[in-house]
C-alpha positions as CSV (number, residue, x, y, z in Angstrom):
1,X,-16.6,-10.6,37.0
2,X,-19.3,-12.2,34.9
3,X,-20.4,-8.7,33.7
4,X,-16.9,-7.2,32.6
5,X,-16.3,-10.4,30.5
6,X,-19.6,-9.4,28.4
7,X,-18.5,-6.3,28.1
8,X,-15.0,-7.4,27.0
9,X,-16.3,-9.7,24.3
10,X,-18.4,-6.9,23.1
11,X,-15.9,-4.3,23.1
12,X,-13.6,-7.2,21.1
13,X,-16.6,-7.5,18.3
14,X,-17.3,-4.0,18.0
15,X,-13.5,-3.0,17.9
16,X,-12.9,-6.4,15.3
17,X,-15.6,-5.1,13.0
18,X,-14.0,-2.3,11.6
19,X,-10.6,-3.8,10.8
20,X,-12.5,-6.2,8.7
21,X,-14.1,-3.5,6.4
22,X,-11.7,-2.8,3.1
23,X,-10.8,0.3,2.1
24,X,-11.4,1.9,-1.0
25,X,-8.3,0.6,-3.3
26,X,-8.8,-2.7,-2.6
27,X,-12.5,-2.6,-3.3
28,X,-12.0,-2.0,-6.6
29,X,-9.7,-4.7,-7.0
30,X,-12.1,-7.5,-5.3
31,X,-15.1,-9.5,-7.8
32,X,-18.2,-8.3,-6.9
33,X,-19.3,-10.8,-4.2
34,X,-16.1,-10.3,-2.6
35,X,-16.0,-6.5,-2.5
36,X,-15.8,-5.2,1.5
37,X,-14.8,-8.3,2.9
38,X,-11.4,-8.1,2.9
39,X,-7.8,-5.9,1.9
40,X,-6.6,-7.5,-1.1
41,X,-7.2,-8.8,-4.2
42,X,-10.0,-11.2,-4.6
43,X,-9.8,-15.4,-6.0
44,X,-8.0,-15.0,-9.0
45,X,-9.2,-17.9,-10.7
46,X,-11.6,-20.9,-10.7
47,X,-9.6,-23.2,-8.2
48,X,-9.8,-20.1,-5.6
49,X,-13.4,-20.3,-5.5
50,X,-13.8,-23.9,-5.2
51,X,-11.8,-23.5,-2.2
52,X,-13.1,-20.9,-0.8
53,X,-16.5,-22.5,-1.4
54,X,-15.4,-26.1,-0.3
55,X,-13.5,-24.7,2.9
56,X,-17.4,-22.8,3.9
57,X,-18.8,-26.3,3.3
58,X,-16.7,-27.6,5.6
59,X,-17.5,-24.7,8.3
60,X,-21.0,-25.5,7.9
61,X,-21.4,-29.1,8.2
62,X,-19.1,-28.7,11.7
63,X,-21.1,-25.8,13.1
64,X,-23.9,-28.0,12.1
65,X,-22.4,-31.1,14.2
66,X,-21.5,-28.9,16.7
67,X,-24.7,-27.6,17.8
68,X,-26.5,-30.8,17.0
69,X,-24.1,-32.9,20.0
70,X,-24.7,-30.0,22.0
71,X,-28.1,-29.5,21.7
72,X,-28.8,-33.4,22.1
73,X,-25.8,-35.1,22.9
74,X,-27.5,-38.6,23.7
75,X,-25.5,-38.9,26.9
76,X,-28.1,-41.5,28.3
77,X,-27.0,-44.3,26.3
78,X,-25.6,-47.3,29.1
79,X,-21.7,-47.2,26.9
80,X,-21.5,-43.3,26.9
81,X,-18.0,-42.5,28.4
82,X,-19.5,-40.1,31.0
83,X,-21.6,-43.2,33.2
84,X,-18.2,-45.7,32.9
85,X,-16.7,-42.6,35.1
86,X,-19.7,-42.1,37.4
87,X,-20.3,-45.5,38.0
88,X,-16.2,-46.1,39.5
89,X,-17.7,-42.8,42.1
């Protein structure tokens, strides 16, 4: 069951890929950072960018967070929510 899971999620990426890729009209259109990314125009001004910049700063710091509580999550301390429920066992 394990094994057709992994092959589902690869089949998912693979098959996700390629809708991502633009096409040739709308790589002309994009900026040049932006060209196969996306269909569509690219930012079409200054306040586009600083979102698009500020929203990948966000993405960043969370994935950063993320990995960092579960990598280490510092579940020994005495007050941590997970030994107030083992010590009522």
């Amino acid at each position: 069951m394990k094994i057709n899971r992994i092959y589902l999620s690869i089949l998912f990426v693979v098959l996700s890929t390629g809708a991502s890729i633009a096409c040739e009209v709308c790589k002309g259109k994009q900026p040049k950072g932006f060209a196969d990314i996306t269909h569509g125009s690219g930012p079409g001004g200054n306040l586009d960018y600083i979102i698009v910049w500020g929203a990948a700063i966000i993405v960043t710091i969370t994935l950063g967070l993320s990995l960092k509580f579960l990598i280490k999550p510092q579940e020994n301390r005495p007050d941590h929510i997970k030994n107030s429920i083992l010590d009522h066992l």
